[in-house]
C-alpha positions as CSV (number, residue, x, y, z in Angstrom):
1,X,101.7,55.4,124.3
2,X,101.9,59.1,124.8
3,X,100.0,61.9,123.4
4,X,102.4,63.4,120.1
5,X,102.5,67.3,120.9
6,X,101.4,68.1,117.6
7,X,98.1,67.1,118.5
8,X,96.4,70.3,119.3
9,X,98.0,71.6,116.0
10,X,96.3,68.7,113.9
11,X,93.0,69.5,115.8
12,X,93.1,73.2,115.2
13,X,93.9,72.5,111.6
14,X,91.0,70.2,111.4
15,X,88.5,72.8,113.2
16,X,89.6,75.8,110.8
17,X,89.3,73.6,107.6
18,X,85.4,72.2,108.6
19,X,84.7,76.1,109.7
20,X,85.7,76.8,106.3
21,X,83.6,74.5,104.3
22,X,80.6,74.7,106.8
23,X,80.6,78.6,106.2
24,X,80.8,77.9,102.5
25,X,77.7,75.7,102.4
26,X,75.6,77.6,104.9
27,X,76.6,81.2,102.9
28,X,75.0,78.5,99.8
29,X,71.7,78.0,101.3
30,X,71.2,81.2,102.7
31,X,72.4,83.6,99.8
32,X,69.6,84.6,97.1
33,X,69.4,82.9,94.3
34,X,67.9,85.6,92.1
35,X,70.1,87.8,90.1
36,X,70.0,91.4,90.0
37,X,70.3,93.3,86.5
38,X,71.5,96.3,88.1
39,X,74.3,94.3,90.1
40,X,75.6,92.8,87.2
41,X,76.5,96.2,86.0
42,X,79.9,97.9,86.1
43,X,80.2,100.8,89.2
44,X,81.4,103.8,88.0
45,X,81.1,106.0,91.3
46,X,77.0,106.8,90.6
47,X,77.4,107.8,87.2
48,X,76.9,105.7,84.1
49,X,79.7,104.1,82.3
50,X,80.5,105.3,78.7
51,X,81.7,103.1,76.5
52,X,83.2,99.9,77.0
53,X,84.8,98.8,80.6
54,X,87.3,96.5,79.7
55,X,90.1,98.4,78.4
56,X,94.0,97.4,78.2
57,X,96.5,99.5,80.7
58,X,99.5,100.7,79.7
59,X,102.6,98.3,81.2
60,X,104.0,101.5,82.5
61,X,101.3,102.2,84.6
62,X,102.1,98.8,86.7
63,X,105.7,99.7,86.4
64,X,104.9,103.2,88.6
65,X,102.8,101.4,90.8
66,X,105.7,98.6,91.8
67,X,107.8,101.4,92.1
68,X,105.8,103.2,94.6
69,X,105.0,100.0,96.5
70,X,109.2,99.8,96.6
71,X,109.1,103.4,98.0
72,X,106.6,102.5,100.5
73,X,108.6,99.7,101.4
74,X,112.0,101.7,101.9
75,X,110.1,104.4,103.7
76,X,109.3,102.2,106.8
77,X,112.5,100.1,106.7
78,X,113.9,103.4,106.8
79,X,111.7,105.2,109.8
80,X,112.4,101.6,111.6
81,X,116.0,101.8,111.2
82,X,116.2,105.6,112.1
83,X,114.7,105.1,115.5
84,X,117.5,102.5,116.4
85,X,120.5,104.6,114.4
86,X,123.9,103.6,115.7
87,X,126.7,105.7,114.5
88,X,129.4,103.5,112.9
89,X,129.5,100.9,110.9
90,X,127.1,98.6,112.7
91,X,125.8,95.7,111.2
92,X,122.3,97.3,110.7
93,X,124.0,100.4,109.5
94,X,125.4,98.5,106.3
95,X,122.6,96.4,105.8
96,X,120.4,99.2,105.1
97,X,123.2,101.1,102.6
98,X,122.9,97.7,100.4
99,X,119.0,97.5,100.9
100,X,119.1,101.3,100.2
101,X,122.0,100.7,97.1
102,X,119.4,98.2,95.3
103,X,116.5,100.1,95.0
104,X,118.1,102.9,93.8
105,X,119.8,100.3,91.3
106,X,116.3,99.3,90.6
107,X,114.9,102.3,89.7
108,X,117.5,104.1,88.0
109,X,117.9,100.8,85.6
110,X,113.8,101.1,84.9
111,X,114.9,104.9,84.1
112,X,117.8,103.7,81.6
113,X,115.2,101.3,79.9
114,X,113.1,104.1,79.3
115,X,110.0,102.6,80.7
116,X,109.4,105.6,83.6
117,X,109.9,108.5,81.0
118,X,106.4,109.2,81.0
119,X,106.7,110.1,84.8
């Protein structure tokens, strides 16, 4: 009976999953137990918070901020697919047009609904 080549993957698996909960208890038994009153308060860059620190955001404010996550993303597919350009309609070429075409679809339908007209 041979050896299944999977093996070393099973005993890898195995390894990480007992480093895991080994590090889990031994972080347990080392940690202090003791709790800190000044840890348990909110950090507010040195300075003391006023009033109280769980307040509601806006939606909008999540709606800019997966909107400039999207640019991020478009800015390096873009710098990635300018340093292998092709002239023509390669592949590549019309694949980026339609990954291009969607975001702008994206945003300028989050601009029709009104929710970036804060911006």
């Amino acid at each position: 009976m041979s050896a299944s080549p999977y093996l070393p993957v099973l005993i890898f698996a195995v390894i990480s999953v007992l480093f895991v909960m080994v590090s889990f208890v031994v972080s347990a038994l080392l940690r202090p137990t003791k709790r800190e009153p000044l840890k348990e308060t909110t950090y507010e860059c040195g300075e003391v918070p006023i009033g109280d620190t769980r307040i509601q955001f806006h939606f909008q404010y999540y709606m800019f901020a997966l909107i400039f996550v999207i640019a991020d993303v478009l800015t390096v597919f873009l710098a990635l697919w300018a340093l292998d350009f092709q002239p023509g309609f390669s592949p590549v070429n019309i694949l980026m047009f339609v990954f291009t075409g969607l975001l702008v679809a994206i945003v300028l339908y989050a601009l029709k609904k009104e929710e970036l007209i804060w911006i």
